[in-house]
NUTIKOL-292386 format. One record per residue (C-alpha): residue number from 1; x, y, z. Coordinates in pm, 1 decimal. Layout:
N
k;xx;yy;zz
NUM;X;Y;Z;
...
//
This chain:
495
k;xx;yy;zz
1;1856.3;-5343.1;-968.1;
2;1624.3;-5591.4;-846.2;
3;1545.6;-5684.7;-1233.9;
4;1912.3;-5698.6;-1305.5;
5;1964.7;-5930.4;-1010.9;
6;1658.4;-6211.6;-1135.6;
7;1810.4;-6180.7;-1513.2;
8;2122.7;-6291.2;-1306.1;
9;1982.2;-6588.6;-1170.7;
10;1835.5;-6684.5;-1436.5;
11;2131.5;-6690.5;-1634.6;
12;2338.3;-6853.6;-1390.7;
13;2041.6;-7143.7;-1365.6;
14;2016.1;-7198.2;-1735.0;
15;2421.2;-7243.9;-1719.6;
16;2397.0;-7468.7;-1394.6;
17;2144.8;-7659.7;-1645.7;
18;2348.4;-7702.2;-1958.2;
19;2604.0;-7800.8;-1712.9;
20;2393.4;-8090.3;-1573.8;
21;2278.5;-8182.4;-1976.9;
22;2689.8;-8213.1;-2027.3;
23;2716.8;-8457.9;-1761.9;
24;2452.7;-8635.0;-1829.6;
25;2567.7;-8698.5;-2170.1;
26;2984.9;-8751.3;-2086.3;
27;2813.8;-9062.4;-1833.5;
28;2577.7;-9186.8;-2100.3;
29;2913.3;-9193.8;-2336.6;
30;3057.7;-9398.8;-2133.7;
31;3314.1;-9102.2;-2031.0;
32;3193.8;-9043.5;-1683.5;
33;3490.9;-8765.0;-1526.0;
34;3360.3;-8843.9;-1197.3;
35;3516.4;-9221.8;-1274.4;
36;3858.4;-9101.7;-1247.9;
37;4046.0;-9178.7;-940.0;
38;4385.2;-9026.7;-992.1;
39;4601.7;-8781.3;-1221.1;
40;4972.0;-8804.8;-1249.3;
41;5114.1;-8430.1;-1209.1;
42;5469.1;-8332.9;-1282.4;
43;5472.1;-7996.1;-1211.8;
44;5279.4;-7725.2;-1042.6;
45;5256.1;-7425.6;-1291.8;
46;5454.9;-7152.9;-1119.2;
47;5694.4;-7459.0;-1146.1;
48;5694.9;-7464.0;-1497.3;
49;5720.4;-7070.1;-1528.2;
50;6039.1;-7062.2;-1305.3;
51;6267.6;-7358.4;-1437.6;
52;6142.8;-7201.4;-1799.1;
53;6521.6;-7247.0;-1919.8;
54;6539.5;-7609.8;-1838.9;
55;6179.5;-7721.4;-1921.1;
56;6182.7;-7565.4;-2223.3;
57;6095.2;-7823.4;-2514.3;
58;5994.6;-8087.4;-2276.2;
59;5686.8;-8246.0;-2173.3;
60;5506.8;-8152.2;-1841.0;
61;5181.4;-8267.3;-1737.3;
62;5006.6;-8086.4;-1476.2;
63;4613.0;-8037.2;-1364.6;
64;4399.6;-7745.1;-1233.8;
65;4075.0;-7561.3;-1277.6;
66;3997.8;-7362.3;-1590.3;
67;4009.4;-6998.1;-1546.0;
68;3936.1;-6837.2;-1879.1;
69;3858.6;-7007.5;-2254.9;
70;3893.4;-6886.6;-2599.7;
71;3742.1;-7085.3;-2887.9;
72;3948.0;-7043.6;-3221.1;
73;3884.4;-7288.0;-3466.9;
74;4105.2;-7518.9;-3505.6;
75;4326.2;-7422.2;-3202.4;
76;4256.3;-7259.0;-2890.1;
77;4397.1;-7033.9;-2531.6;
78;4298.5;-7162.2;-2196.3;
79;4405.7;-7059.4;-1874.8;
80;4419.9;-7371.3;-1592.9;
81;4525.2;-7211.1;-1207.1;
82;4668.5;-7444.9;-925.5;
83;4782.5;-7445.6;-600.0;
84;5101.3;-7218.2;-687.9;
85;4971.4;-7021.8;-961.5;
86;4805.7;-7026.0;-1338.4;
87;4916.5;-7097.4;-1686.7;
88;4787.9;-7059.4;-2030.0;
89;4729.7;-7379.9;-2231.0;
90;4751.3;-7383.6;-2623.8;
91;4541.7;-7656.1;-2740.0;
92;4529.1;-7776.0;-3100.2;
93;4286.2;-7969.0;-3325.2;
94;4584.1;-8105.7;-3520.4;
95;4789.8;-8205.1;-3138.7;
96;4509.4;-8363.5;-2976.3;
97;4297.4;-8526.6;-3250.4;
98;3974.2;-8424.1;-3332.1;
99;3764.5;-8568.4;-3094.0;
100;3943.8;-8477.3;-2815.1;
101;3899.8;-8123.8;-2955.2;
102;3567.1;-8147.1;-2995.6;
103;3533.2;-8258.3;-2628.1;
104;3760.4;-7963.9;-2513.7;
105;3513.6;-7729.4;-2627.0;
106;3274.1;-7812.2;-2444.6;
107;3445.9;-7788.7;-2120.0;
108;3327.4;-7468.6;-1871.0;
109;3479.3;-7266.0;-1666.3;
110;3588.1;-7408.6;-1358.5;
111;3630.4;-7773.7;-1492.4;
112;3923.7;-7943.6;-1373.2;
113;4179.6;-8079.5;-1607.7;
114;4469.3;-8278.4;-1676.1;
115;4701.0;-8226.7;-1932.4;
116;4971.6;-8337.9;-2111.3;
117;5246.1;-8125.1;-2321.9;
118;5576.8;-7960.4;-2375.1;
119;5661.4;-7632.3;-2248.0;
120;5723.0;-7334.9;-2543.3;
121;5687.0;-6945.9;-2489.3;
122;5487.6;-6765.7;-2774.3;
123;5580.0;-6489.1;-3007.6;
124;5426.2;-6278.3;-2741.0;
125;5648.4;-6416.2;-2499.8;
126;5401.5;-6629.1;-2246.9;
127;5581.3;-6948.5;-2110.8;
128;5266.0;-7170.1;-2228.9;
129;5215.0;-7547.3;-2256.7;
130;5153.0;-7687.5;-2605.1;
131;4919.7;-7990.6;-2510.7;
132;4931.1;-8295.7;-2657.6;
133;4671.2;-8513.6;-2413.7;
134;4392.0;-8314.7;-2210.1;
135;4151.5;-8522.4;-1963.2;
136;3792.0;-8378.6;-1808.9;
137;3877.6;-8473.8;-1467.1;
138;3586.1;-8344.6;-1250.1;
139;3283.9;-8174.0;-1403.4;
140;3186.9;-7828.5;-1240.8;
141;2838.6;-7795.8;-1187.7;
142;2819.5;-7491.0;-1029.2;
143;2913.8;-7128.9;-1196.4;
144;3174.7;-6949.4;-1028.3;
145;3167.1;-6544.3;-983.4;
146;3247.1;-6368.8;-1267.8;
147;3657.0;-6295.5;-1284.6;
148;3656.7;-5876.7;-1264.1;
149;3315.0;-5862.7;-1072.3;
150;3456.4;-6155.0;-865.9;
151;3350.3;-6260.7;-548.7;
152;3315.9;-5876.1;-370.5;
153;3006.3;-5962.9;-119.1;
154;3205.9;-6029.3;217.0;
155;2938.1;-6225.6;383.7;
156;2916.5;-6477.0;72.2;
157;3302.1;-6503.6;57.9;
158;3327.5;-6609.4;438.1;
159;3056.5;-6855.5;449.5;
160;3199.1;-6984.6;90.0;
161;3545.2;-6999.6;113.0;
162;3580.1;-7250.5;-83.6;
163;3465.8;-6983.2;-393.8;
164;3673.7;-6706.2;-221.8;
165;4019.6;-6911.4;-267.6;
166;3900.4;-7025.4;-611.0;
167;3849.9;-6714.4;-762.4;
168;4057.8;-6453.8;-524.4;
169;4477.7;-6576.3;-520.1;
170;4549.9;-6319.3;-305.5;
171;4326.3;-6502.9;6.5;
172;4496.8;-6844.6;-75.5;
173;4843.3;-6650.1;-77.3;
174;4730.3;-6562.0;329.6;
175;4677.7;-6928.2;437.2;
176;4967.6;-7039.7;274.0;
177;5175.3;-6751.0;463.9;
178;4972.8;-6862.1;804.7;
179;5094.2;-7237.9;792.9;
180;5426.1;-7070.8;739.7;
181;5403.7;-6875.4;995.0;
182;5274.0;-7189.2;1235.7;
183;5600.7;-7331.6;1109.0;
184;5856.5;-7120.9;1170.4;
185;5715.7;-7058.4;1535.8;
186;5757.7;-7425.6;1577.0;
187;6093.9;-7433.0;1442.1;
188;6196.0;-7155.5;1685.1;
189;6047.9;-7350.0;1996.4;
190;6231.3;-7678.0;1884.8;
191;6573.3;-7491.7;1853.3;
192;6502.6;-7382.7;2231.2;
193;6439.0;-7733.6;2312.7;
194;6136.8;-7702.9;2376.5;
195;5834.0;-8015.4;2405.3;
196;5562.8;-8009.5;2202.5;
197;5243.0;-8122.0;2388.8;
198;4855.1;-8175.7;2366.1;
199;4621.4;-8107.8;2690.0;
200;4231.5;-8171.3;2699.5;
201;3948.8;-7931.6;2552.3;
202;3660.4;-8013.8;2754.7;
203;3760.8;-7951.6;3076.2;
204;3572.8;-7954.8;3401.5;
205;3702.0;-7653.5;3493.6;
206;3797.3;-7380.1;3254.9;
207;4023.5;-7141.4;3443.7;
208;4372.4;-6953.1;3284.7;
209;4190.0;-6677.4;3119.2;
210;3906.8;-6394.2;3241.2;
211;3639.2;-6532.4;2962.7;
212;3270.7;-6678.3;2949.4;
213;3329.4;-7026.3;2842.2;
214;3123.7;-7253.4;2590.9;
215;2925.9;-7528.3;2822.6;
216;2776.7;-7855.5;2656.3;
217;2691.8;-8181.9;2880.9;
218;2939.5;-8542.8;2886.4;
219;2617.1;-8776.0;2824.8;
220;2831.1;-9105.6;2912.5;
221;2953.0;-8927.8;3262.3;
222;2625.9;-8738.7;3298.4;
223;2872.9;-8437.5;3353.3;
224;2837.8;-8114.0;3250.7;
225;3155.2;-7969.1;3099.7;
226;3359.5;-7666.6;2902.7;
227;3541.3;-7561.4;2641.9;
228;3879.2;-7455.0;2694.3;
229;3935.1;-7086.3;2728.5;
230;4305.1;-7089.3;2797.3;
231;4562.2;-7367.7;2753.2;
232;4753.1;-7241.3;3156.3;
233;4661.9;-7466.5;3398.9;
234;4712.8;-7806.4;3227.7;
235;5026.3;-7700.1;3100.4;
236;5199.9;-7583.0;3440.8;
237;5068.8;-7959.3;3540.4;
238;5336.9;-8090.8;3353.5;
239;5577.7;-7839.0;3476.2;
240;5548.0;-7997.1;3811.3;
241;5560.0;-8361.3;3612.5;
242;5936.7;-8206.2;3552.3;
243;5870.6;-8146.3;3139.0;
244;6045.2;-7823.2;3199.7;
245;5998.8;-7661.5;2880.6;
246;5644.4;-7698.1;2692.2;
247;5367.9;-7574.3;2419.0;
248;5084.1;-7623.9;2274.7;
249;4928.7;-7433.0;1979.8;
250;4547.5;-7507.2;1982.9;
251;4189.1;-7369.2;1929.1;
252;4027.1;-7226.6;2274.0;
253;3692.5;-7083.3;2289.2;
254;3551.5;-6813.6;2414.4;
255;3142.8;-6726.3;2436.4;
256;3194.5;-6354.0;2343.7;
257;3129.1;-6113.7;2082.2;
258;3283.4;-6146.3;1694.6;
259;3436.2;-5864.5;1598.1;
260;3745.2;-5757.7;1334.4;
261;3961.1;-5878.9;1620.8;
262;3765.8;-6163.7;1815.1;
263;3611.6;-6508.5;1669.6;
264;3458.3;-6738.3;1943.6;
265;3659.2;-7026.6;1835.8;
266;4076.4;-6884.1;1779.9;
267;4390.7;-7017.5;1742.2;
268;4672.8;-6983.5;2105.5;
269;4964.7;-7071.5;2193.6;
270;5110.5;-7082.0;2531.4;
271;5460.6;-7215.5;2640.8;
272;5586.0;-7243.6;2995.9;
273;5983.2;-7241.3;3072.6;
274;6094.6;-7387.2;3417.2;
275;6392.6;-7165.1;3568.5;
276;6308.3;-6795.1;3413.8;
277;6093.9;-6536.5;3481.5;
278;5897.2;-6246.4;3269.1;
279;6211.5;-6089.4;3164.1;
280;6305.9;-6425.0;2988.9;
281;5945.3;-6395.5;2824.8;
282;6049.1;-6066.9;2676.4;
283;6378.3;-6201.1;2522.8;
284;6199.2;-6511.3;2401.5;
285;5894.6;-6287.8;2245.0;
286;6114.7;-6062.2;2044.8;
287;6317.8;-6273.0;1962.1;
288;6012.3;-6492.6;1880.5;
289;5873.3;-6208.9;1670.0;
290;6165.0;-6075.7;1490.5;
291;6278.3;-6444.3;1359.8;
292;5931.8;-6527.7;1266.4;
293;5888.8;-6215.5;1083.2;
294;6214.3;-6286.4;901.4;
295;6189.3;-6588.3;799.9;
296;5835.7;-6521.8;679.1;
297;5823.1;-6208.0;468.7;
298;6246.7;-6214.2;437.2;
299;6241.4;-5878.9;651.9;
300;6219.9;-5720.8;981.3;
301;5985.9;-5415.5;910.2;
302;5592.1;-5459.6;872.0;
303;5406.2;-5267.4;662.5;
304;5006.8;-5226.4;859.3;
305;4809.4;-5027.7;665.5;
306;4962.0;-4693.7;722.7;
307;5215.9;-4764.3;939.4;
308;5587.4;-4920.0;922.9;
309;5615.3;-5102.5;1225.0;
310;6043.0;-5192.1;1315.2;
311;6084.8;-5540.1;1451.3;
312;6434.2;-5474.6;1451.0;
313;6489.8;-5203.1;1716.7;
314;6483.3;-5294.7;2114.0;
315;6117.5;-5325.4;2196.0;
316;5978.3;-5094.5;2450.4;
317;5919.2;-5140.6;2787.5;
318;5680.9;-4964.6;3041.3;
319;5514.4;-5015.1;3358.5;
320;5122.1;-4989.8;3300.3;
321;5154.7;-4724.6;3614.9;
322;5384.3;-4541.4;3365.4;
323;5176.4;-4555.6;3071.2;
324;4872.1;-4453.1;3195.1;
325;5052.5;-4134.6;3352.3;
326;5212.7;-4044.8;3004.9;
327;4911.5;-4079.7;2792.8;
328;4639.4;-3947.6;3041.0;
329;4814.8;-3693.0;3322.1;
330;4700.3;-3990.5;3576.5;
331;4933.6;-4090.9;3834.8;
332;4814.4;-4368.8;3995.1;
333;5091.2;-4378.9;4227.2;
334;4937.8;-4098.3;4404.0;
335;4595.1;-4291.7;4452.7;
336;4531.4;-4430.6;4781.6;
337;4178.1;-4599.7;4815.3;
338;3929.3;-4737.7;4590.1;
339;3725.8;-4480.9;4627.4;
340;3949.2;-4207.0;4532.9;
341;3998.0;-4421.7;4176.6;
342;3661.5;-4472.3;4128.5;
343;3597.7;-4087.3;4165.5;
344;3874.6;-4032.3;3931.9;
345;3681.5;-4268.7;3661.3;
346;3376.1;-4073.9;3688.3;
347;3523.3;-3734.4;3629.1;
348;3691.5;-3886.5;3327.1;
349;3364.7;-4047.0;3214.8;
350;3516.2;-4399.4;3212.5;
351;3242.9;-4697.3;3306.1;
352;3300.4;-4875.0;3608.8;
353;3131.8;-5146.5;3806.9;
354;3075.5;-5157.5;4152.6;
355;3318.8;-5442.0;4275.3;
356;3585.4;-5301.3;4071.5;
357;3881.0;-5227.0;4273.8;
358;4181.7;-4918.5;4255.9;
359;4359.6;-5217.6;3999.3;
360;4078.5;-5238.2;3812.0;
361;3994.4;-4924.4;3710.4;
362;4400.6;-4840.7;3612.7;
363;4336.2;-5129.8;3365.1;
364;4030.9;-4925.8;3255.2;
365;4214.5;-4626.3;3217.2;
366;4495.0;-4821.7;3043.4;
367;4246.6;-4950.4;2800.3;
368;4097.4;-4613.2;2728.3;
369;4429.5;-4331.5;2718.3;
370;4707.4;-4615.6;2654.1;
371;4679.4;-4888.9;2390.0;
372;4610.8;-4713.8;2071.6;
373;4954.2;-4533.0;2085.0;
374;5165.1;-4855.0;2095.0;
375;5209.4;-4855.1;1736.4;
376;5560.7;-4993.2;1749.5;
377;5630.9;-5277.4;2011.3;
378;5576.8;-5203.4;2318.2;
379;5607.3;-5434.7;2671.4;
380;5355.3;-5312.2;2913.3;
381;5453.0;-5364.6;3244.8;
382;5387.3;-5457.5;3587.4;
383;4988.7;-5483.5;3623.0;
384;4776.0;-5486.3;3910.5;
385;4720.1;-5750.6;4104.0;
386;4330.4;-5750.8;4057.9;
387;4345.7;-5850.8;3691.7;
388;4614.9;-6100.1;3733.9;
389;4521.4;-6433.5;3945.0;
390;4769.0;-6665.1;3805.4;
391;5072.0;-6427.8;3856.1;
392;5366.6;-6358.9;4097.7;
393;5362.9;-6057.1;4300.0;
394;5640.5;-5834.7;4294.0;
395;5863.0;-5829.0;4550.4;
396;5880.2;-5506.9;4663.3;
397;5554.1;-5361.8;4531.2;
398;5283.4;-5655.9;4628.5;
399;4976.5;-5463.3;4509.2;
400;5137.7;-5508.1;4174.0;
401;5269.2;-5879.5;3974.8;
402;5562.2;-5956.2;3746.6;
403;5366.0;-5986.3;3402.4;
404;5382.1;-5748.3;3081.8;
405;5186.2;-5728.4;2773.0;
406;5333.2;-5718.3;2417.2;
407;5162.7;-5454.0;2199.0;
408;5179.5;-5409.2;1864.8;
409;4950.6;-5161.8;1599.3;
410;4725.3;-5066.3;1929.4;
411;4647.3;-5474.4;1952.4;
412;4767.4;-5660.9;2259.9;
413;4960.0;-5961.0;2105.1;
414;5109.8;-6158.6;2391.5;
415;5054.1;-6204.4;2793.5;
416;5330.0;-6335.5;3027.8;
417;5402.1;-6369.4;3391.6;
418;5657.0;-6500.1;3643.6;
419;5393.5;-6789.8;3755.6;
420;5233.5;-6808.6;4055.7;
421;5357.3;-7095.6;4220.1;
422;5312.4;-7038.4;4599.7;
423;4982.0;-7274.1;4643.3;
424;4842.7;-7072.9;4974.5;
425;4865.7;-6766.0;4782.7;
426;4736.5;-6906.9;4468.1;
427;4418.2;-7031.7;4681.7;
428;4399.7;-6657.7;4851.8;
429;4340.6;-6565.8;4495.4;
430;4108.6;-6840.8;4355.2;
431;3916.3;-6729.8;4662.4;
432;3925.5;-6345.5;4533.1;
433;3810.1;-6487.3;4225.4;
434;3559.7;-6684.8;4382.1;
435;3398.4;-6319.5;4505.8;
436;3452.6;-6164.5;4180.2;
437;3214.6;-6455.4;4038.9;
438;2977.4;-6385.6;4301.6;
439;2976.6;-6024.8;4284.9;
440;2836.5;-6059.9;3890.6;
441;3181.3;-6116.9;3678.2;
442;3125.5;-6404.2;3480.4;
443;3458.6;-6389.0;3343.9;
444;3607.4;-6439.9;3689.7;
445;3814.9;-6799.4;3767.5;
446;3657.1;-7057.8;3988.4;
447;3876.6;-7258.6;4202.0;
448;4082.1;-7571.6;4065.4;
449;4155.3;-7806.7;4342.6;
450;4386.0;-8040.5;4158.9;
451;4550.0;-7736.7;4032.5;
452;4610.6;-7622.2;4378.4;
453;4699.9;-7990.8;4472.9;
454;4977.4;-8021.6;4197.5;
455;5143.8;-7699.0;4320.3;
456;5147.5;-7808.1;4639.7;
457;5388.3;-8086.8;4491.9;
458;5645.0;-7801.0;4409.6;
459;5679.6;-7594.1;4083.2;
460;5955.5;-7435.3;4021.2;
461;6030.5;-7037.9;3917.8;
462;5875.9;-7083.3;3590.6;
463;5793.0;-6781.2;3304.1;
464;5480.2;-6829.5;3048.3;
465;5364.8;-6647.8;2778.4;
466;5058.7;-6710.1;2559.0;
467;5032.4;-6564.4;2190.3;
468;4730.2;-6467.3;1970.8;
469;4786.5;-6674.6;1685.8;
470;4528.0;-6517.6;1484.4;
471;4640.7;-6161.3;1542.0;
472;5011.3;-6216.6;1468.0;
473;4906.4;-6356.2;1124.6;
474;4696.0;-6045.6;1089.6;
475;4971.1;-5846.7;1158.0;
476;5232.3;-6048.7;893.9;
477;4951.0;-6116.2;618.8;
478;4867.7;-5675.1;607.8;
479;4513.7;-5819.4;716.8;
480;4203.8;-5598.1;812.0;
481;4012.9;-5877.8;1018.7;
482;4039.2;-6205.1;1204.5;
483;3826.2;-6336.3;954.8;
484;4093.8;-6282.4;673.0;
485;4332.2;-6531.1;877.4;
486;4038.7;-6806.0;962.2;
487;3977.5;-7037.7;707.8;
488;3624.4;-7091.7;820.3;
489;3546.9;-6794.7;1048.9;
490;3175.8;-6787.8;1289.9;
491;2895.5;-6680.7;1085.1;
492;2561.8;-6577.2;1199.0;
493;2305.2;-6816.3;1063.5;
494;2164.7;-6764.3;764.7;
495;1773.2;-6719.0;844.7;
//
C-alpha cells in the first residue's frame, strides 16, 4: 500500500511539473492566461441544456473548469462544469484553426476555459456546444482527485473544500440549498414585519445561553472580552428601545466539543416579538418550518435517513414532566425534595453533580429516556425553572417557566420562552446563576447590570425563539454532520 501510495506522489509531482513547464512556456509566448482580467459568459450550462429548443443553432459562450478530455485527431470531446452544472464541448481542428487546436491539447484537467459556439445535440443525442473560439483562462497547477476515486478521505475534503465542491456536485448542490434556505427564512420574517438587526460579538458579558465562551483581550481598552454565545440579551435591548419585532441571524461561539452535531463557531438565529407569548412561538415555528420546507424542497415531508418526517400534521406538544413519565415510568410530579431526585438518578445510573437541583436532574432524565423518540415534531414543554434563567414562570406552577423546545429526528431544533421581564426577579435569578458559577458550572450566566437596568425601563410581554441554523439545514439537505452544512467547518491542526 505504502509503495502504491509514493508511485502516487510521484505521479502527481511529475504532472504538477509538466504543469509548471506549460506555464512557463504560454508566459514566454507571450500568452500568459493569468493576464486575463475578464470573460464575457452568456449562459451557465444547465442554461443551455434547458432552453435546448430555443438555443438550438445559436451561439453561446460560456466558461468553466475542464472535467474530462478526449484527444481525436482532428476533433475532440471535452467536458467544462460550472456553477449550475457541466457540458460536453466538441472542438474541431477545422472550427478553431490549427493553432488554437494545437493549444487546446495541451490544456489539463481542471483548466479553466472560455468558449465560444453554437449549441447542436449529437447523433447520440447530447445537447453539446460546437466551439468556434476557446480561451486558456487560468492555468491549473495543481492535480485534482481522480473523478471515480474522487475525493473519499473526509478529513482532506473538510480542510479542502475548495477540492470537495470541485470535484463532488452533490456538496455544492447543499450550499446552494443552505443560502436558500437563509432566504426563505428571511422572506418569512419580512412578511411578519419583522426588523432585521445586527448586535455586537465581543461582548463584555456573554450571557443568553448555558455555554463556555471564547475569551481574547481588547488591546486599545486593555479589556478583556468574549465571544458571543447567544444573540438574547442585546436583542430584548431593543425591545425596550420599542423595535417590537426583531432578528438577527449570526455566528455565536461556543468553547465546547466538535461533534456530528456541534462546531465551536455555528450559525443562530433568534427573533423577539413584543405582545405574544410561547404559544405564539409555536405558531410562528411551524409555521416557520413548514413554509421553509416548502418552498425549499417543493414539499412538506422530509426524508432523514430512514425516516419520513410530516411537516404537515399539527406538531406535538408535551410538558417535559409528561415526557419524561411516558418514556421512563418517572413521575416527577410525585417528587418532593432534591434529595429524593437525586436518589432516583442513582438507582437509574444517571450522572449527577452535587449542586444539581430536583429541575436539574428531570432535564437529565429528559435527556437520557426522552429525546431520541421525537422523531416527528415535537414541542417540549414547560421546563424547570433551574435550567431556564431568562424565562417567565408559570403562573400557577412557579417551580416551572413558560418555554418549550422544538424537536425534530431526536435533535433539539429551537428554544423559546415567554421572556422574563420582571427585573427583581430577573436579578433573583442572575444571583442563582451567580451560585451555580461558584458552585463549579462554568456554563452558568453572570450578572448583566445594564441588562437589568434596561428592564427596569419596562419591557413588554414579549415571546423569543432562537433556531439552530446549522441543524435545520442538516435536516433539509438529508445531511449526516454539521460539517456537511459548514463551508469551512473547525479542524484540528494538522501536526
Amino acid at each position: 500500500m505504502a509503495d502504491n501510495k509514493n508511485t502516487q506522489n510521484t505521479d502527481v509531482n511529475e504532472q504538477i511539473r509538466n504543469r509548471m513547464e506549460k506555464l512557463k512556456v504560454l508566459q514566454e509566448n507571450g500568452k500568459d492566461p493569468f493576464e486575463i482580467t475578464k470573460y464575457e459568459v452568456t449562459h451557465h450550462t444547465q442554461d443551455i441544456k434547458d432552453n435546448f429548443d430555443e438555443l438550438e443553432g445559436k451561439e453561446v459562450s460560456v466558461a468553466g473548469r475542464l472535467m474530462q478530455k478526449r484527444v481525436m485527431g482532428k476533433a475532440s470531446f471535452c467536458n467544462i462544469a460550472d456553477l449550475k452544472g457541466n457540458i460536453q464541448l466538441y472542438v474541431a481542428r477545422d472550427a478553431v484553426g490549427e493553432e488554437p487546436y494545437a493549444a487546446f491539447k495541451k490544456f489539463d484537467i481542471g483548466d479553466i476555459v472560455g468558449v465560444k459556439g453554437e449549441v447542436f445535440r449529437t447523433q447520440k443525442g447530447e445537447i453539446s456546444v460546437h466551439v468556434s473560439q476557446i480561451t486558456l483562462l487560468t492555468k491549473s497547477l495543481q492535480v485534482l482527485p481522480e473523478k471515480y476515486h474522487g475525493l473519499t478521505n473526509t478529513d482532506q475534503r473538510y480542510r479542502q473544500r475548495y477540492v470537495d465542491l470541485i470535484v463532488n456536485p452533490e456538496v455544492r448542490d447543499t450550499f446552494i440549498k443552505r443560502s436558500q434556505i437563509i432566504k426563505e427564512i428571511r422572506n418569512f420574517l419580512d412578511g411578519r414585519d419583522f426588523m432585521e438587526v445586527e448586535t455586537p460579538m465581543l461582548v463584555s458579558n456573554a450571557g443568553g445561553a448555558a455555554a463556555r465562551p471564547f475569551e481574547t483581550h481588547y488591546n486599545a481598552l486593555d479589556e478583556d472580552v468574549k465571544l458571543r454565545i447567544s444573540l438574547e440579551l442585546y436583542l430584548k435591548r431593543l425591545i425596550v428601545g420599542g423595535m417590537e419585532r426583531v432578528y438577527e441571524i449570526g455566528r455565536v461561539f461556543r468553547n465546547e466539543g466538535v461533534d456530528t452535531r456541534h462546531n465551536p463557531e455555528f450559525t443562530l438565529m433568534e427573533l423577539y416579538q413584543a405582545y405574544t407569548d410561547y404559544y405564539g412561538m409555536m405558531e410562528l415555528a411551524e409555521s416557520m418550518y413548514r413554509t421553509v420546507c416548502e418552498k425549499v424542497n417543493g414539499t412538506t415531508k422530509i426524508k432523514y435517513g430512514e425516516y419520513e418526517i410530516d411537516l404537515s400534521k399539527p406538531f406535538e406538544r408535551i410538558t417535559m414532566l409528561d415526557a419524561v413519565k411516558k418514556y421512563s415510568g418517572v413521575d416527577f410530579a410525585e417528587i418532593k425534595t432534591d434529595e429524593e431526585a437525586k436518589a432516583l438518578a442513582k438507582e437509574r445510573g444517571i450522572e449527577f453533580e452535587e449542586r444539581h437541583k430536583k429541575g436539574d436532574i428531570l432535564n437529565l432524565f429528559f435527556e437520557e429516556y426522552v429525546e431520541e423518540h421525537l422523531i416527528q415534531p415535537t414541542f417540549v414543554m414547560d421546563h424547570p425553572i433551574e435550567i431556564s434563567p431568562l424565562t417567565k414562570k408559570k403562573p400557577d406552577a412557579p417551580d416551572y417557566v413558560e418555554r418549550f423546545e422544538l424537536f425534530i429526528n431526536g435533535w433539539e431544533m429551537a428554544n423559546a420562552y415567554s421572556e422574563l421581564n420582571d427585573p427583581i426577579d430577573q436579578r433573583e435569578r442572575f444571583a442563582a446563576q451567580e451560585e451555580a458559577l461558584a458552585a463549579g458550572d462554568e456554563e452558568a450566566n453572570h450578572t448583566d447590570e445594564d441588562f437589568l437596568n434596561a428592564l427596569a425601563y419596562g419591557m413588554p410581554p414579549t415571546g423569543g425563539i432562537g433556531f439552530g441554523i446549522d441543524r435545520m439545514v442538516m435536516l433539509l439537505t438529508d445531511s449526516a454532520a454539521i460539517r456537511d452544512v459548514l463551508l469551512f467547518p473547525t479542524m484540528k491542526p494538522l501536526d
